[in-house]
C-alpha positions in Angstrom: 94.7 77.4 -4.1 92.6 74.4 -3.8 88.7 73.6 -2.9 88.1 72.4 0.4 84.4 70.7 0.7 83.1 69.2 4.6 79.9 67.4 4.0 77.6 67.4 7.1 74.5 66.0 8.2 73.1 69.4 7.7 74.9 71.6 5.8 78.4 71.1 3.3 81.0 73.7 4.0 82.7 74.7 1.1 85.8 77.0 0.9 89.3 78.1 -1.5 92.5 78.6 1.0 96.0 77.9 0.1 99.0 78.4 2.3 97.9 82.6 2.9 94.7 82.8 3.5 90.9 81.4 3.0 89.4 83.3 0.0 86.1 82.2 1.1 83.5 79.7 3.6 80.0 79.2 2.3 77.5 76.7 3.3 75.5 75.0 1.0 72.1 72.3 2.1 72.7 68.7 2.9 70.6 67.3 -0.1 70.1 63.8 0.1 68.0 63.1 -3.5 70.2 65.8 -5.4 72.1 64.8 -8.4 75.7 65.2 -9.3 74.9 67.6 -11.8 72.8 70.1 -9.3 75.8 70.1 -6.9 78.3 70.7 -9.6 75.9 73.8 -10.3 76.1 74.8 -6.4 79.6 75.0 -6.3 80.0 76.5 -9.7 77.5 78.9 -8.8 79.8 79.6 -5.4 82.9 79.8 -7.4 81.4 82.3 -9.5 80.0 84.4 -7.0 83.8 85.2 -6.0 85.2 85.6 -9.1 87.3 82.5 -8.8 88.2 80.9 -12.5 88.2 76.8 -12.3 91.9 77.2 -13.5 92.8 79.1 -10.3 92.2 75.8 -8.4 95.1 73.3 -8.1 92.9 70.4 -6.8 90.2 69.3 -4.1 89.6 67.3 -1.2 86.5 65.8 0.3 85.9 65.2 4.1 82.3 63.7 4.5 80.1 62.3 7.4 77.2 61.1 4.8 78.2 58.6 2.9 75.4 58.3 0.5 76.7 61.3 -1.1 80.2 61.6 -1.1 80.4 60.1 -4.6 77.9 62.3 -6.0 79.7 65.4 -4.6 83.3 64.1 -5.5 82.3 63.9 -9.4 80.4 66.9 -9.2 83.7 68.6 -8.2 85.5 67.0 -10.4 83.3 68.0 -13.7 83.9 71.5 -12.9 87.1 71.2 -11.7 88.6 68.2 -14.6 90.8 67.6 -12.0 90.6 64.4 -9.1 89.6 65.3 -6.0 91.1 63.5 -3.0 88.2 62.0 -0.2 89.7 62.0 3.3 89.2 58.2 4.1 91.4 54.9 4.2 94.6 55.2 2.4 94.4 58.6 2.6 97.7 60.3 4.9 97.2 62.7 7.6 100.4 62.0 9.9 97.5 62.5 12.8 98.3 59.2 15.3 94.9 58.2 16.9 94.7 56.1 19.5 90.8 54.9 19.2 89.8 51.5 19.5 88.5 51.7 16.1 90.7 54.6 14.2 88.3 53.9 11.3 85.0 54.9 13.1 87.0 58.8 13.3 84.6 60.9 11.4 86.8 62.5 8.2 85.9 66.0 9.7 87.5 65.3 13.5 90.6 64.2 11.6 90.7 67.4 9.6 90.0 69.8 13.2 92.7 67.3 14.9 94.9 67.9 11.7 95.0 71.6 12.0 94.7 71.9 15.4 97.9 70.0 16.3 100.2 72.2 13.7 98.5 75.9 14.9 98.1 75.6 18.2 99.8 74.5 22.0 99.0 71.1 22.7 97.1 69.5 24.5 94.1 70.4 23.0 90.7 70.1 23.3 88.5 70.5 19.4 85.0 71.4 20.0 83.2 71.1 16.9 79.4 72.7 16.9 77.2 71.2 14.1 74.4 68.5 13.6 75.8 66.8 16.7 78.8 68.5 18.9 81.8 66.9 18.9 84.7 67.2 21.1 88.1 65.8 20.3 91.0 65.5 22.5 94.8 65.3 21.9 97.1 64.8 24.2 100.6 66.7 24.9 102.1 63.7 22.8 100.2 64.6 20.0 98.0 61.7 19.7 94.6 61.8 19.1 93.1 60.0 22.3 89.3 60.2 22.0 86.3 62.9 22.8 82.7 63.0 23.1 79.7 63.3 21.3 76.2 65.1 21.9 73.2 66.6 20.6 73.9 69.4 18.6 71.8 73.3 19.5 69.6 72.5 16.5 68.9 69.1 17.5 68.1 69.7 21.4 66.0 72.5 20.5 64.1 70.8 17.5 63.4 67.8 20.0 62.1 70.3 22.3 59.8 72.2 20.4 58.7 69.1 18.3 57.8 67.5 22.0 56.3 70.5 23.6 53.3 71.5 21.8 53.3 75.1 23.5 56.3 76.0 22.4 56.8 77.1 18.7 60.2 77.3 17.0 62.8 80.4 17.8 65.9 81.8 16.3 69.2 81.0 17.8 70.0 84.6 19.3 71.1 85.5 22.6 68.3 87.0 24.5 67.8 90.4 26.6 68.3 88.4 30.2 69.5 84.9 31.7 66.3 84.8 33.8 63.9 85.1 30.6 60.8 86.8 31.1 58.8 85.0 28.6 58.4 82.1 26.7 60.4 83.0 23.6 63.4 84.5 25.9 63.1 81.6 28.2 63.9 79.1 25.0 66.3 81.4 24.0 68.3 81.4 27.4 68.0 78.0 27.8 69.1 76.9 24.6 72.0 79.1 24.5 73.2 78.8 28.2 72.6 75.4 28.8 75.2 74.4 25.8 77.4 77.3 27.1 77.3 75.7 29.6 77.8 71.8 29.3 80.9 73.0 27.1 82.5 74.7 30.3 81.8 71.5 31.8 83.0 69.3 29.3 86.6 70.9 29.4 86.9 70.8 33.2 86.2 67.2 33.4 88.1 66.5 30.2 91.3 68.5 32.1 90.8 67.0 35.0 91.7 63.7 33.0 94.5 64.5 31.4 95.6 65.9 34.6 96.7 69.1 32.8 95.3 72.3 31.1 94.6 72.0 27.4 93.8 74.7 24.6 90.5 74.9 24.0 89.7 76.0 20.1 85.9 75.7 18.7 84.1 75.3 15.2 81.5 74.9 13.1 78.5 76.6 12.1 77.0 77.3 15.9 80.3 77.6 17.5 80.0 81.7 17.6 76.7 81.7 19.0 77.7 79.6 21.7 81.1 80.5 22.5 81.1 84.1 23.8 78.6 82.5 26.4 81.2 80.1 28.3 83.2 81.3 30.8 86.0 79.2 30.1 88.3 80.4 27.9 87.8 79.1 24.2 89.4 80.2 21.1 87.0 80.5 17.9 88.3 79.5 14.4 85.9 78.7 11.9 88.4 78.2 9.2 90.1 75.3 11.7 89.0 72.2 9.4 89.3 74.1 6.1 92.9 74.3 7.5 93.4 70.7 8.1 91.8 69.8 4.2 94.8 72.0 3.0 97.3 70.3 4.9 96.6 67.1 4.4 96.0 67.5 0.6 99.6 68.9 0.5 100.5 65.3 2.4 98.9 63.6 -0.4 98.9 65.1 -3.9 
């Protein structure tokens, strides 16, 4: 078993899998001023909570989109874990072959979805990852990672629009009663959610119509399964998808 940790912009995904199965996910706060003493009592404090002994865990790797704290949450790991803990960066193998003009400006967690999405599922493939911002990755039927797209996340577009709007007060994410709201909070709510169900069914057409072929479409991430069962197309949901790739690239590298 080893700890898998994502750091986000908004929230750092933290999980145990090994080869069988994912013992747990848990999201823990983005915290920009914390210390590495604080996060090693978040993660202790989520290791506990499932009854999972320090001496359970072979070792741990690190994907992270905030630099400022990557250090801070690598040592904290490592002074509960006394072991090193790998960060997903240069030097680092993945076997995944991308074919960006920069292959350094990949964010860690896009490697880690490409990663696991090229050894569980039919390629091509499209990765639709829903978090701060939504990412969508593409690989080709070759295997390579080719390039994708990036946009506002749900939580984004919908602070921008109530931050903007002075009428309109914040809402929960939750799929409302009708399409057509019939007031202010359900029209939010339908716009929110159907308007990113919608730009993802659009994304993968004109992604497709690229690549000139149909590709597996497989999302994640902490809004994915809000959105998801509101597209028409056809996409699979796996929320332990980059928790997967972690695991297999640690076993490349330890």
């Amino acid at each position: 078993m080893i700890l898998a940790i994502d750091v986000g912009n908004t929230n750092i995904v933290v999980g145990c899998i090994d080869d069988r199965k994912t013992y747990f996910i848990e999201r823990l706060s983005t915290n920009r001023t914390k210390t590495e003493l604080e996060y090693a009592v978040d993660l202790k404090n989520v290791l506990d909570i499932y009854h999972i002994k320090k001496t359970e865990i072979e070792g741990c790797i690190i994907s992270s989109v905030v630099p400022q704290i990557t250090n801070i949450v690598k040592l904290a790991a490592e002074k509960i874990l006394k072991k090193n803990a790998i960060v997903l960066g240069p030097g680092v193998k993945t076997g995944l072959n991308i074919m960006m003009d920069n292959p350094g400006q990949l964010g860690a967690d896009q490697v880690a979805d490409a990663v696991a999405g090229i050894a569980g599922y039919p390629v091509p493939l499209i990765l639709i990852d829903m978090g701060t911002a939504t990412t969508a990755s593409v690989v080709n039927s070759k295997k390579q990672y080719v390039g994708g797209m990036i946009l506002p996340g749900v939580g984004v577009s919908l602070d921008a629009l109530t931050a903007r709007a002075s009428q309109l007060s914040g809402i929960s994410i939750d799929a409302p009663r009708h399409v057509i709201g019939k007031n202010t909070i359900e029209c939010m709510k339908s716009g929110v959610l159907y308007s990113n169900a919608a730009a993802l069914d659009g994304i993968i057409d004109r992604i497709e119509e690229e690549l000139g072929e149909k590709a597996t479409v497989v999302a994640t991430g902490g809004l994915a399964k809000k959105i998801v069962p509101h597209c028409k197309r056809e996409i699979i949901l796996d929320e332990e998808l980059l928790l997967r790739g972690l695991l297999i690239i640690y076993e490349k590298n330890k």
